[in-house]
C-alpha positions as CSV (number, residue, x, y, z in Angstrom):
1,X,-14.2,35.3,-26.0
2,X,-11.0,35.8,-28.6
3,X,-8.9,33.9,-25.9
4,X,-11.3,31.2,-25.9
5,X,-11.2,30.6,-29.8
6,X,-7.8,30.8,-29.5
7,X,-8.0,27.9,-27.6
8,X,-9.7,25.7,-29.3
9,X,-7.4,23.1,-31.1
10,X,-7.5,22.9,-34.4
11,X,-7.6,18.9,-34.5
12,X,-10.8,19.1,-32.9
13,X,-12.2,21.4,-35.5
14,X,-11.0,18.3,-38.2
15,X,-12.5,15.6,-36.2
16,X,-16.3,17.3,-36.0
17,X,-15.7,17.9,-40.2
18,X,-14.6,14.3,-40.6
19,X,-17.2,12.9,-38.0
20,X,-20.0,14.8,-39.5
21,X,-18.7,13.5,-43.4
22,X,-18.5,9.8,-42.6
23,X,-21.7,10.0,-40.6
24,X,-23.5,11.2,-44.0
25,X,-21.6,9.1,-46.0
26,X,-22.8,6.0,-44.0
27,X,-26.4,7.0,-43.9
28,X,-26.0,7.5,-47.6
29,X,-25.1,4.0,-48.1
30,X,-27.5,2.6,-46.1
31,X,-30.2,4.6,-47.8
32,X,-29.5,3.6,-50.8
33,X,-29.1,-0.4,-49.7
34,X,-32.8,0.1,-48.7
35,X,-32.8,1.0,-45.1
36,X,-35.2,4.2,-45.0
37,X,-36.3,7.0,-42.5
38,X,-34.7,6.6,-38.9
39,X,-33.0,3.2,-40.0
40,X,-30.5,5.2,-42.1
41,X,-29.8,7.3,-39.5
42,X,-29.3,4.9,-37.0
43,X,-26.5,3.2,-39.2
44,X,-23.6,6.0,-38.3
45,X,-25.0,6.2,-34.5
46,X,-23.8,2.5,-34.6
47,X,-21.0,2.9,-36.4
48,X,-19.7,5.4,-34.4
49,X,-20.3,3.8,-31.2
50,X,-18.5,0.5,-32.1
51,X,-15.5,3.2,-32.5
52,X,-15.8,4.4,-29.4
53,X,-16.0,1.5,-27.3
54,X,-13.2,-0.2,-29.2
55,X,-11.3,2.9,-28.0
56,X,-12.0,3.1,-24.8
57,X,-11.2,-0.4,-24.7
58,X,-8.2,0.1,-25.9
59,X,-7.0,3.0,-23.3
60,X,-7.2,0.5,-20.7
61,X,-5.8,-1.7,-22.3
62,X,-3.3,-1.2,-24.9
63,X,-2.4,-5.1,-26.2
64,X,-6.1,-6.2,-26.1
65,X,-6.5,-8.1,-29.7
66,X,-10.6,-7.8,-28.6
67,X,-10.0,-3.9,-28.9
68,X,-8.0,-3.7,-31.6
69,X,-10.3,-6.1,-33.8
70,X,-13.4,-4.8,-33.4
71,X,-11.4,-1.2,-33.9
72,X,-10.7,-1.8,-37.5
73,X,-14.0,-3.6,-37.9
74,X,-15.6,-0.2,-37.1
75,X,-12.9,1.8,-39.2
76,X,-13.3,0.0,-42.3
77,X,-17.2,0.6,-42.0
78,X,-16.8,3.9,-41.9
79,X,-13.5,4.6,-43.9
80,X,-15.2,1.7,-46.7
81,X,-18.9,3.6,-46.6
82,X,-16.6,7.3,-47.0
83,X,-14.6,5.6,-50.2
84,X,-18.0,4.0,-51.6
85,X,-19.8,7.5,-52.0
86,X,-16.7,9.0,-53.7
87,X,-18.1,7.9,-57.1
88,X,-16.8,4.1,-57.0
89,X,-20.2,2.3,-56.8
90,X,-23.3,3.1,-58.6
91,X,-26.0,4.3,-55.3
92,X,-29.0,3.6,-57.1
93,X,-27.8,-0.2,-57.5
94,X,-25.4,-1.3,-54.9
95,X,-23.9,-4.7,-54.9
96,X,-25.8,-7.5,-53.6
97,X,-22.9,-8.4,-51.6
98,X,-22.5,-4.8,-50.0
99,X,-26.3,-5.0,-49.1
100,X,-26.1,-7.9,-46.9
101,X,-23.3,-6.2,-44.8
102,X,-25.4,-3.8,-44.4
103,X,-28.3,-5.8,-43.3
104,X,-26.3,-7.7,-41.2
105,X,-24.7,-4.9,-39.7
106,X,-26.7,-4.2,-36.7
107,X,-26.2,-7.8,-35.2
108,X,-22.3,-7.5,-35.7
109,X,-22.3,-3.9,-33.5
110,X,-24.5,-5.7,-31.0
111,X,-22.1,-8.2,-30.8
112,X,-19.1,-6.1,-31.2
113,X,-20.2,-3.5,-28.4
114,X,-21.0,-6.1,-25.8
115,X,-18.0,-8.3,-25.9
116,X,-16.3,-4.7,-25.8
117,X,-18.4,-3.1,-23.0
118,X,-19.9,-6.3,-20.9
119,X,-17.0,-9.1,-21.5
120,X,-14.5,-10.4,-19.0
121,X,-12.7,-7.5,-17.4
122,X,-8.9,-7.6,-18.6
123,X,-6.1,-6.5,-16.5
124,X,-4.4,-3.2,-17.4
125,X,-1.0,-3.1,-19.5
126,X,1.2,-4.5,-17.0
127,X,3.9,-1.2,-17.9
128,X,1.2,1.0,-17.1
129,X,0.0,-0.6,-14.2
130,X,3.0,-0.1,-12.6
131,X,3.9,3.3,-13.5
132,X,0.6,4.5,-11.8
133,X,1.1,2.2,-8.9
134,X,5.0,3.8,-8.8
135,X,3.1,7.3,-9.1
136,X,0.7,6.8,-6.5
137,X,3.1,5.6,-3.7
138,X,5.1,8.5,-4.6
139,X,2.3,10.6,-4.2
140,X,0.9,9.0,-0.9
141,X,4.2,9.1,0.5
142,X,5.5,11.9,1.6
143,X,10.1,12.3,2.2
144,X,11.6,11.7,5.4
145,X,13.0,15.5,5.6
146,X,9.5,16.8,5.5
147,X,8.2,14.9,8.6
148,X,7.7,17.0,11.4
149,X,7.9,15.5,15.0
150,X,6.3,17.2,17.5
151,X,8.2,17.2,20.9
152,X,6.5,17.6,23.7
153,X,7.9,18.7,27.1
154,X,6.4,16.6,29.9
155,X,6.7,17.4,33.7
156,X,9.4,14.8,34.9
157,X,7.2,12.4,37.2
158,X,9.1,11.6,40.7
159,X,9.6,8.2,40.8
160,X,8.6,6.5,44.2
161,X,12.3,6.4,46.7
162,X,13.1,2.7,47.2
163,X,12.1,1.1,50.3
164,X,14.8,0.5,53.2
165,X,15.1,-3.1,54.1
166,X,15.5,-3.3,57.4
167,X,18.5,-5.9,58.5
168,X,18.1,-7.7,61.5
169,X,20.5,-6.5,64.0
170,X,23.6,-8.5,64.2
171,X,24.0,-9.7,68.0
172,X,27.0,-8.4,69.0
173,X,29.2,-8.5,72.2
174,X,32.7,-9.0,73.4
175,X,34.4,-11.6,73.1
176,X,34.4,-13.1,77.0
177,X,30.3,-12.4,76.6
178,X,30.3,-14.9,73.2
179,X,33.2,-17.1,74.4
180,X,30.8,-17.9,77.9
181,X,27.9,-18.5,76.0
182,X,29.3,-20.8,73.8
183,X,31.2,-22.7,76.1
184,X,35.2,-22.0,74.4
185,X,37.7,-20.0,75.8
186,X,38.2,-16.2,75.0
187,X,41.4,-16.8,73.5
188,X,39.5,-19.3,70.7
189,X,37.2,-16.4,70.0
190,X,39.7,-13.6,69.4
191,X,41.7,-16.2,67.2
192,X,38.7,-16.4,65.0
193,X,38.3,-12.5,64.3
194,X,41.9,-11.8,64.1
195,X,44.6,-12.7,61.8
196,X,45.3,-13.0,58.0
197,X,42.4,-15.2,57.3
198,X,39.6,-14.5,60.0
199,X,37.1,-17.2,60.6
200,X,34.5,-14.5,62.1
201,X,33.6,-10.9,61.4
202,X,36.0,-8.3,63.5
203,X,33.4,-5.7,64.8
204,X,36.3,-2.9,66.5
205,X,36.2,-2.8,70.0
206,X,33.6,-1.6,72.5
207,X,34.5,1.6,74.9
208,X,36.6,-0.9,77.4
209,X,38.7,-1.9,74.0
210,X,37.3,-5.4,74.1
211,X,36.9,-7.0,70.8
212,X,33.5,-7.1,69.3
213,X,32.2,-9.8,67.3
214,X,28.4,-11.4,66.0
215,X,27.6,-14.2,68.4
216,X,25.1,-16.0,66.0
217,X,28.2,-16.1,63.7
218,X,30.4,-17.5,66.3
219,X,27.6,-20.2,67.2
220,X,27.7,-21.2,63.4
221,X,31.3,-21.6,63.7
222,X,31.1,-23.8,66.6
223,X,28.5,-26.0,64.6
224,X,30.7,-26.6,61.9
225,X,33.6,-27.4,63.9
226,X,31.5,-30.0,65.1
């Protein structure tokens, strides 16, 4: 319980003392400006709220000329009603003049609270917009050093051996066997597989050591010789 009172701040001690005085002090001076019974009291309730709504408009936003008017319109109600009952005016015959704001009071809270509460919404201080949006994504986001990857160890999958073409088999034979089919003398087929620049693919030589070449190539080669 002691560390509980302890806790308590003192400001918020003055502000029920100075809430509860102003909120007499207003219902004093309409009292005495003829508003009787529940009316009187209903005079600070008004008051009061104004005051709040004119700060909570002003929370959200700072540089709102709406707010900060009807603000001191609601201050100088109460701080004027406080200064009135401190001996400056006579209560059993106020001013005509300070009867008819009080009269007309009620209309100018109505007013007052729903430009404040119902009006068009305005955006937030621009500053403080984008500090909390700065805070937020530095919130949501989280730093590159503390993001975990999970690595997981898959099975290697065995991809599928590549198919063999099959070549066609290249036709070949000795020379005498191409150089009869083709209608040229040995000697003109052996030219054509030997030598620096050879006209026809040189195969080795069968088991009788007889040159081996393609005889489909050799057929080209007699095509384009003619």
């Amino acid at each position: 319980m002691r560390a509980t009172l302890a806790r308590i701040d003192p400001i918020l001690i003055q502000a029920v003392i100075a809430a509860g005085l102003s909120f007499s002090h207003i219902h004093d001076i309409a009292e005495a400006a003829g508003q009787g019974g529940w009316k009187a009291w209903a005079y600070p309730v008004s008051v009061d709220l104004l005051l709040v709504a004119a700060w909570q408009k002003l929370r959200v936003t700072k540089r709102s000329l709406l707010g900060w008017s009807w603000f001191l319109v609601a201050l100088t109600a109460s701080l004027g009603a406080n200064v009135a009952t401190a001996g400056l005016l006579d209560m059993t015959a106020l001013p005509v003049w300070l009867k008819v704001l009080v009269g007309g009071w009620p209309a100018v809270a109505f007013l007052g609270g729903t430009l404040l509460v119902h009006g068009r919404k305005v955006e937030a201080d621009p500053e403080a917009t984008s500090d909390e949006v700065d805070d937020q994504s530095e919130g949501d986001t989280a730093p590159f050093d503390e993001l975990t990857l999970d690595i997981v160890d898959l099975d290697p999958v065995p991809l599928p051996e590549p198919r063999q073409v099959e070549q066609p088999k290249a036709h070949i034979t000795d020379v005498k066997t191409v150089a009869e089919a083709l209608a040229v003398s040995p000697a003109t087929v052996r030219g054509w597989a030997n030598g620096d620049r050879p006209k026809v693919t040189h195969h080795g030589y069968d088991d009788k050591g007889r040159t081996l070449v393609d005889l489909i190539e050799c057929r080209a080669r007699v095509v384009m010789a003619k």
